[in-house]
KOLSE-257120 format. One record per residue (C-alpha): residue number from 0; residue in three letters; chain; x, y, z. Coordinates in Angstrom, 1 decimal. Layout:
// residues N
   num   residuo   cadena       px       py       pz
   NUM       Ala        A        X        Y        Z
...
***
This chain:
// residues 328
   num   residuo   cadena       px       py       pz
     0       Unk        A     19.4      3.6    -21.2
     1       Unk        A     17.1      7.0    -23.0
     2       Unk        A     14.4      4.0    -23.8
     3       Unk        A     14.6      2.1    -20.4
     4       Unk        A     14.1      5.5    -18.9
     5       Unk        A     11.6      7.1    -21.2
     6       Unk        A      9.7      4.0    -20.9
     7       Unk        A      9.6      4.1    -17.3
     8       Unk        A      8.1      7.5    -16.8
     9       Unk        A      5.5      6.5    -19.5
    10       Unk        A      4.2      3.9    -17.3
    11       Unk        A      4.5      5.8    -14.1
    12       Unk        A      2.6      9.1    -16.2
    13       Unk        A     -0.1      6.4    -16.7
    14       Unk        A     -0.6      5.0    -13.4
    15       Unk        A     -0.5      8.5    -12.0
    16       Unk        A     -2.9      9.6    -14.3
    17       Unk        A     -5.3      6.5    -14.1
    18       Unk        A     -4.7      6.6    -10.7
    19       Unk        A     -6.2      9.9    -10.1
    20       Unk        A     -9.2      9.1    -12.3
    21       Unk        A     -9.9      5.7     -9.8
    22       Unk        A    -10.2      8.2     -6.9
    23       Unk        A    -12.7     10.0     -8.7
    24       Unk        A    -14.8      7.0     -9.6
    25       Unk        A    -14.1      5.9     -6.2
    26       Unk        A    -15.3      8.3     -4.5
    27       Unk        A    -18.2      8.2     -6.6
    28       Unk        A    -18.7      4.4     -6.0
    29       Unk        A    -18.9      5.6     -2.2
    30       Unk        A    -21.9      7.7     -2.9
    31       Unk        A    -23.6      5.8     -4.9
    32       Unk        A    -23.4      2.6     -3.1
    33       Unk        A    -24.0      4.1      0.2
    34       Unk        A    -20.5      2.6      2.0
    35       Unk        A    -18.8      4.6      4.5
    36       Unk        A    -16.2      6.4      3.4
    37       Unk        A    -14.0      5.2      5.7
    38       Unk        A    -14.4      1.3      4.1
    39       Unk        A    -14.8      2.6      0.6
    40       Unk        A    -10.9      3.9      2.0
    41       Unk        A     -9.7      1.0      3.5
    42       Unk        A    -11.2     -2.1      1.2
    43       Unk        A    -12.5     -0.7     -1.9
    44       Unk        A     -9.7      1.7     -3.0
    45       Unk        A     -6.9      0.0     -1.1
    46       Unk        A     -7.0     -3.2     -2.7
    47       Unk        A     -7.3     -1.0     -6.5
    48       Unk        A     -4.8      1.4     -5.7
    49       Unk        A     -2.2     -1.6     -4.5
    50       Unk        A     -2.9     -3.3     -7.8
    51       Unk        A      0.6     -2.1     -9.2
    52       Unk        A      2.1     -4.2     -6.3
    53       Unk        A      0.2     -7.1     -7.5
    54       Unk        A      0.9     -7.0    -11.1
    55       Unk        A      4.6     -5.2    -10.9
    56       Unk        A      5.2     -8.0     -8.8
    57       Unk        A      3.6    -11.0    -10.4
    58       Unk        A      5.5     -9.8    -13.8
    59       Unk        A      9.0     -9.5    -11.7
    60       Unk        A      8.8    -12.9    -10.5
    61       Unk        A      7.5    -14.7    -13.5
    62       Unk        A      8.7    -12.7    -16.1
    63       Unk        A     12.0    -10.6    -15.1
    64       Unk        A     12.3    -13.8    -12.4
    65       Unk        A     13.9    -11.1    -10.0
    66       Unk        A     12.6    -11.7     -6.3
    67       Unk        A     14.5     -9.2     -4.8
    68       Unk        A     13.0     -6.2     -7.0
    69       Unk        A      9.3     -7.7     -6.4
    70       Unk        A      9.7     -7.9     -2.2
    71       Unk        A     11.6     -4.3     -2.9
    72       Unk        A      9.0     -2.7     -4.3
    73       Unk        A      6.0     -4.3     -2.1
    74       Unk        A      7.9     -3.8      1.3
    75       Unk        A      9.2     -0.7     -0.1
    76       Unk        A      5.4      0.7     -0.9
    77       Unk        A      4.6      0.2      2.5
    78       Unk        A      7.2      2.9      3.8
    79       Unk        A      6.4      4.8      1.8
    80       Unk        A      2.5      5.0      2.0
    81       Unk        A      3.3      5.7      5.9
    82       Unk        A      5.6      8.4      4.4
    83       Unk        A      2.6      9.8      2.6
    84       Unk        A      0.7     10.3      6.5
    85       Unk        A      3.9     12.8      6.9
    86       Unk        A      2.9     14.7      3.3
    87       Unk        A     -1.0     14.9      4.3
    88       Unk        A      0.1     16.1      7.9
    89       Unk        A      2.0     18.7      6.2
    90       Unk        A     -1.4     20.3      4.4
    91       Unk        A     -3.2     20.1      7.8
    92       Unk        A     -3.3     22.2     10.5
    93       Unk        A     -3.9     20.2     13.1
    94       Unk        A     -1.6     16.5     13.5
    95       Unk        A     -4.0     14.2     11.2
    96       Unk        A     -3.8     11.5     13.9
    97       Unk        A     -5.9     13.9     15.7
    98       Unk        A     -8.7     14.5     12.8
    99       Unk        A     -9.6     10.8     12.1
   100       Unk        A    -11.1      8.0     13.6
   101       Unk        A     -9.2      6.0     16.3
   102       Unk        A    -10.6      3.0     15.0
   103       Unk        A     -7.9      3.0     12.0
   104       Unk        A     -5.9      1.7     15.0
   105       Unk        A     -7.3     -2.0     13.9
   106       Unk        A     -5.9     -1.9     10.3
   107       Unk        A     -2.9     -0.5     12.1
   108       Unk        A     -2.6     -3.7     14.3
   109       Unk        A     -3.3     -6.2     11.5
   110       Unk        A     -0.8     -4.7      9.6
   111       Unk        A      2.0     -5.0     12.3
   112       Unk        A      1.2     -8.6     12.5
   113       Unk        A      1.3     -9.6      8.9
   114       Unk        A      4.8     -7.5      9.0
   115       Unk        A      6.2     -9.4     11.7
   116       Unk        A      5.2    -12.7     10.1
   117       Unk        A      6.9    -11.7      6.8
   118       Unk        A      9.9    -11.0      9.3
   119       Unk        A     10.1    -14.5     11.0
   120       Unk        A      9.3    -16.1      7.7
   121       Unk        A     12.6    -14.4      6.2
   122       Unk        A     14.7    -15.4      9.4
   123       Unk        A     13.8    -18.5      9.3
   124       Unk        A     13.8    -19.1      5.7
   125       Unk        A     17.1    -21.5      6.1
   126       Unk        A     15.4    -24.1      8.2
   127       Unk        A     11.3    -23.8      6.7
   128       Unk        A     10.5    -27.3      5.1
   129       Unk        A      8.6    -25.7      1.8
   130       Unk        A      5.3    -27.5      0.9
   131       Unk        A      5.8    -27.9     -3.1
   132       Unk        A      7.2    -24.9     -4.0
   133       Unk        A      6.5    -22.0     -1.4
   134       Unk        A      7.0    -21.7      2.2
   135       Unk        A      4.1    -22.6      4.5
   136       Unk        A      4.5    -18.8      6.3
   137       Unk        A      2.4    -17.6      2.7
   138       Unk        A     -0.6    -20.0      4.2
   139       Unk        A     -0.5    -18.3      7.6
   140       Unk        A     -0.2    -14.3      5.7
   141       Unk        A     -3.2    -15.2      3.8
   142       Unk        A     -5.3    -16.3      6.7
   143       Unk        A     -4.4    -13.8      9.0
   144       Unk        A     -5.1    -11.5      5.7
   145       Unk        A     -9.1    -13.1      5.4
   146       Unk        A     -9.3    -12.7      9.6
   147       Unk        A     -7.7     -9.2      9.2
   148       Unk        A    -10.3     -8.2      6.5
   149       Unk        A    -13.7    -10.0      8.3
   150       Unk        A    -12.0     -8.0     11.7
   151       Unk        A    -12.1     -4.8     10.4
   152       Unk        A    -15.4     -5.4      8.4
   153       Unk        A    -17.1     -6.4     11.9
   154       Unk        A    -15.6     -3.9     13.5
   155       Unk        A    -16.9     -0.9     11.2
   156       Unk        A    -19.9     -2.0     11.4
   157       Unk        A    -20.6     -2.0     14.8
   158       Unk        A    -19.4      1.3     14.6
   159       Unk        A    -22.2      3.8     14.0
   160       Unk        A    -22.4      6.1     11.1
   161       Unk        A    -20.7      9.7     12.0
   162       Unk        A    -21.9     12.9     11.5
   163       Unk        A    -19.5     13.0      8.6
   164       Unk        A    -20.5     10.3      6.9
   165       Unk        A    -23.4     10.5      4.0
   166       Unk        A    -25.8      8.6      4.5
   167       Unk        A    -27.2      7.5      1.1
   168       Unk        A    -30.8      6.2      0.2
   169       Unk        A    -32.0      3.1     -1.6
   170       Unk        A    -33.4      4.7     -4.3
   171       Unk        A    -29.9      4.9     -6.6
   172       Unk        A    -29.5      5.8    -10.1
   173       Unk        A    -28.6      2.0    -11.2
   174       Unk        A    -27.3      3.6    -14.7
   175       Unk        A    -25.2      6.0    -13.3
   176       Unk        A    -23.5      3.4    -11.3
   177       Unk        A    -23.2      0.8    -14.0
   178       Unk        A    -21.3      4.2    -16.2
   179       Unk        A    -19.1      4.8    -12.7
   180       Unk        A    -18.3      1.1    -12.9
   181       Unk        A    -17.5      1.1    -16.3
   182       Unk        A    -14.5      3.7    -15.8
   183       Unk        A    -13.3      2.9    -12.9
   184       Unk        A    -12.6     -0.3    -14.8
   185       Unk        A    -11.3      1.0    -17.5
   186       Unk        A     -8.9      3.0    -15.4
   187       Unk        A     -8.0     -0.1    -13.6
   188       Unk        A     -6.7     -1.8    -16.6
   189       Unk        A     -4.7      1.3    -17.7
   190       Unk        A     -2.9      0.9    -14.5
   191       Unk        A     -2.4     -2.8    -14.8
   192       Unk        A     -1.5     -2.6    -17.7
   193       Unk        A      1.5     -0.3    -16.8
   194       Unk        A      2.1     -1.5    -13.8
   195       Unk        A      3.0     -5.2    -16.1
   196       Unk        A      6.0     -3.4    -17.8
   197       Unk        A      7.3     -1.2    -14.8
   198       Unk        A      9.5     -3.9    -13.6
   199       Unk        A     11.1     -4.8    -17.0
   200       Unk        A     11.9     -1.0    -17.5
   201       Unk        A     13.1     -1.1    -13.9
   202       Unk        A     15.5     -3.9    -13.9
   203       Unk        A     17.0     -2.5    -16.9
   204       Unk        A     17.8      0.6    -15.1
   205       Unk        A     18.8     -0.9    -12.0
   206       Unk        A     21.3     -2.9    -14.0
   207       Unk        A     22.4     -0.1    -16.5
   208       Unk        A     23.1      2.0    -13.2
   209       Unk        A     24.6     -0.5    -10.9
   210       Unk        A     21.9     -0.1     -8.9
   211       Unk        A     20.7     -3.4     -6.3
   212       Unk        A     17.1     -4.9     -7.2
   213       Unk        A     17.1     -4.5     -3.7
   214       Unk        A     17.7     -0.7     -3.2
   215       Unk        A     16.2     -0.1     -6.5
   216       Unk        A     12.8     -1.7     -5.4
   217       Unk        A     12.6     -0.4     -2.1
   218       Unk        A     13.0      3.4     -2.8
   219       Unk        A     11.6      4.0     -6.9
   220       Unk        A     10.0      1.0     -8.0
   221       Unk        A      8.1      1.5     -4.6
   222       Unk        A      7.8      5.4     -5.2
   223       Unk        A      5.8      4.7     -8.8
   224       Unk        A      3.5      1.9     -7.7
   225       Unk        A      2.5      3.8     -4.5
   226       Unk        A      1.5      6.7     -7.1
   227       Unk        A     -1.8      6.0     -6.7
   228       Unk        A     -2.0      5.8     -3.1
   229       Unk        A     -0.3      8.9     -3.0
   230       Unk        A     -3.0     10.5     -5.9
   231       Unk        A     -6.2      8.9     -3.9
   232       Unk        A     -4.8     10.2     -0.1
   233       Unk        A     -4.2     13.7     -1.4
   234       Unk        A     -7.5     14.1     -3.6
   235       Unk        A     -9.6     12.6     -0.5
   236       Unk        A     -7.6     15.5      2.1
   237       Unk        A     -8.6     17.9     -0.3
   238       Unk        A    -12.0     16.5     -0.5
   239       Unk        A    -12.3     16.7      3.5
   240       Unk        A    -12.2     13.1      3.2
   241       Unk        A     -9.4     12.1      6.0
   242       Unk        A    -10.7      9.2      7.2
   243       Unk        A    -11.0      7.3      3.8
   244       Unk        A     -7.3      8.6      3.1
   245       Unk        A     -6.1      7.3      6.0
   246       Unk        A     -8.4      3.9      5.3
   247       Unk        A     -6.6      3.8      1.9
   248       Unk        A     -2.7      3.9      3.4
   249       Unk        A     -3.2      1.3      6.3
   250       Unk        A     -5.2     -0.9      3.9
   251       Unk        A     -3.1     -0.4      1.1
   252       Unk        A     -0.3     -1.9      3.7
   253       Unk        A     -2.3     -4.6      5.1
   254       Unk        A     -3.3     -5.8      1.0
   255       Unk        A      0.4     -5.5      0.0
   256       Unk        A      1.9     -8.0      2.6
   257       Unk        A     -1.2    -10.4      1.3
   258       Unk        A      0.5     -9.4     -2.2
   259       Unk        A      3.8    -11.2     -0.9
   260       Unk        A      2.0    -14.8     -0.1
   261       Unk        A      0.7    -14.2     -3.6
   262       Unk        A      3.9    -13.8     -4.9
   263       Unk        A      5.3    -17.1     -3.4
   264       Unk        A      2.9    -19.3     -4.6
   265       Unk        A      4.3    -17.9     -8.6
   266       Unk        A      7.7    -17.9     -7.7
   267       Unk        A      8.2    -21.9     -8.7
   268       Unk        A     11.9    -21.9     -8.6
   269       Unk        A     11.5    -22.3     -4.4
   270       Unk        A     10.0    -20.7     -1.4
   271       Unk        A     10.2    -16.6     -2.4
   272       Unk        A     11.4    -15.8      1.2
   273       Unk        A     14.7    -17.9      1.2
   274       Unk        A     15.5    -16.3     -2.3
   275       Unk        A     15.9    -12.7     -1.4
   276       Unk        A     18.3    -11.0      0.3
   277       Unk        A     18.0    -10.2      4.2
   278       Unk        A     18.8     -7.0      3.4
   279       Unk        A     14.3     -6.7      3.6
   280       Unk        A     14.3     -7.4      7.2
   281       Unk        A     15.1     -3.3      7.5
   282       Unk        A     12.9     -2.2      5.1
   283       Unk        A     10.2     -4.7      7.2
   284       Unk        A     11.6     -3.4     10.4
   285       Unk        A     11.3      0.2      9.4
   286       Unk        A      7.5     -0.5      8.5
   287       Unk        A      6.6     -1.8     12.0
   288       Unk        A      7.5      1.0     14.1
   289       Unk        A      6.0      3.7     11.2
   290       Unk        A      3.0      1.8     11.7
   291       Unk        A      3.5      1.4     15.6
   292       Unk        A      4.1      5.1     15.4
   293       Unk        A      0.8      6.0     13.6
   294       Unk        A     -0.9      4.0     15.8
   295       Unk        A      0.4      5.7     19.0
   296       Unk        A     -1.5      8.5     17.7
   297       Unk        A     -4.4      7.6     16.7
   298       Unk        A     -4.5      6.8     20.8
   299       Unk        A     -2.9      9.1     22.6
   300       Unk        A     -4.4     12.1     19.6
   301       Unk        A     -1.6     14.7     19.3
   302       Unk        A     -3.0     18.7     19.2
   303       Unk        A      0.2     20.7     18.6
   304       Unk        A      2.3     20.5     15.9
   305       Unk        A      6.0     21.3     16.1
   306       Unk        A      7.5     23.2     12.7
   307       Unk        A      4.8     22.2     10.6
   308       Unk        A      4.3     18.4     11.3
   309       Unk        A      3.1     16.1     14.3
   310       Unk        A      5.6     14.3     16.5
   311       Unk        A      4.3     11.2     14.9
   312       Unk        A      4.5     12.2     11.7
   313       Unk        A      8.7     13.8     12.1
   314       Unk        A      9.5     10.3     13.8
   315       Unk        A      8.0      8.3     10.9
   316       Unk        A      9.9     11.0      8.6
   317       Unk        A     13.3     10.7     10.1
   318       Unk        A     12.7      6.3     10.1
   319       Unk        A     12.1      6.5      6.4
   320       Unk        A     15.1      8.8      5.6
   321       Unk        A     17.5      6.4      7.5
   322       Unk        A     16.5      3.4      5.8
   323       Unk        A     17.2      5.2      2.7
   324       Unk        A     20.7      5.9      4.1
   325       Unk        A     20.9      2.8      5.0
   326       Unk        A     20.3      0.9      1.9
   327       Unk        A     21.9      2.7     -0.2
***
């Protein structure tokens, strides 16, 4: 139990500390390569800092060959980065649905969908012929992922550059970014490398505890991989960034459902949504109207605050805590 333990806070300790050094680089990248930070947010560091998804759940279904603890922890990730929104609010003085762009609203949509798919695909798990091995819904998630990703792309780039954007020149240091590029890839294998043992370390806690892969991926696996979510959204607030942290949660979300068609096509012993428990469907549930929730405000733009956090941001705080409750 000391070594299953011990081991997992070494692994979280280096995806938090990796994790903090990708922002860095990251934000870097964003300079140096002239991106908005906005995209550099929702593309660039969602898809690295979701990479513990990937690999935690890649090694859970083909190592550990525990389904439920890899759809925990990537459903459960995407709670909680919507939990994070309540964290950032906190720091702010004004609701942050009010400080960024209303176009987030599009990642926001995409993400509902993809949710809602992963929903129906579980429900009707029973009665989906499989084509080879995986269910035919991982086909649809990853082409409504590629639309989702040329939509936004399109979209921000119709968009014209804001006032707080940099606007960077052509003429870039090319060995300064080829040194950037170097550690943020460094820092990315740190972190998959971690993120490759998590699960074992996990799934020897859960059982040594009597804890459900389920519950047990949903609330800390989920917690540790969405460490660097959590590292990036708070060093871009502090940065005045708010636009590329809120880029970085929605995307984060919209690459993690992608991660479960992913997951699917590894999981040979059938399709990977007839092999969990149903008990998801909340933790999916839950994610939809957090994200329906965020998106409300990014519309309607919320001014006061009411002790210390947005309307938005206590209703997406009092969702997350029941489904805690609830699977526990």
């Amino acid at each position: 139990m000391i070594t299953s333990v011990i081991g997992f806070l070494i692994c979280a300790a280096l995806i938090t500390l990796s994790g903090t050094q990708l922002s860095k680089q990251g934000n870097r990248l964003a300079e140096l390569t002239g991106f908005s930070k906005a995209w550099i947010g929702l593309i660039l560091m969602a898809t690295v800092t979701s990479l513990p998804e990937l690999v935690t759940g890649l090694s859970s279904v083909v190592v550990v060959r525990a389904p439920d603890l890899a759809v925990g922890n990537v459903v459960g990730s995407c709670t909680f980065n919507l939990l994070v929104l309540s964290l950032l609010d906190l720091m702010l003085k004004k609701p942050i649905t009010s400080l960024v762009k209303t176009s987030h609203v599009v990642a926001g949509s995409f993400s509902i969908i993809l949710l809602a798919c992963v929903g129906v695909a579980i429900l009707l798990s029973p009665v989906t012929p499989a084509i080879l091995w995986f269910s035919p819904f991982s086909l649809l998630l990853l082409s409504i992922y590629v639309a989702a990703m040329r939509g936004i792309f399109l979209f921000e780039k119709s968009n014209t550059v804001t006032q707080n954007e940099q606007v960077i020149s052509d003429d870039r240091d090319k060995k300064d970014l080829k040194h950037v590029l170097s550690i943020y890839s460094i820092h990315a294998l740190v972190v998959t490398i971690a993120a490759l043992f998590l699960p074992y370390f996990g799934e020897r806690i859960a059982q040594q505890t009597g804890l459900s892969d389920t519950f047990f991926g949903t609330v800390f696996l989920a917690i540790t991989t969405s460490l660097p979510e959590l590292v990036v959204s708070v060093s871009a607030l502090r940065m005045g960034s708010l636009d590329m942290a809120m880029g970085n949660l929605l995307g984060s979300n919209v690459f993690n459902i992608a991660i479960l068609a992913i997951l699917d096509l590894f999981y040979i012993e059938g399709p990977l949504f007839g092999s969990i428990s149903g008990t998801h469907s909340l933790s999916i549930l839950a994610s939809i109207i957090m994200t329906a929730v965020v998106a409300i405000g990014l519309v309607i733009r919320p001014e006061r605050k009411a002790w210390r956090l947005g309307v938005d941001t206590w209703i997406i705080l009092i969702i997350y805590m029941l489904l805690l409750l609830i699977l526990n």
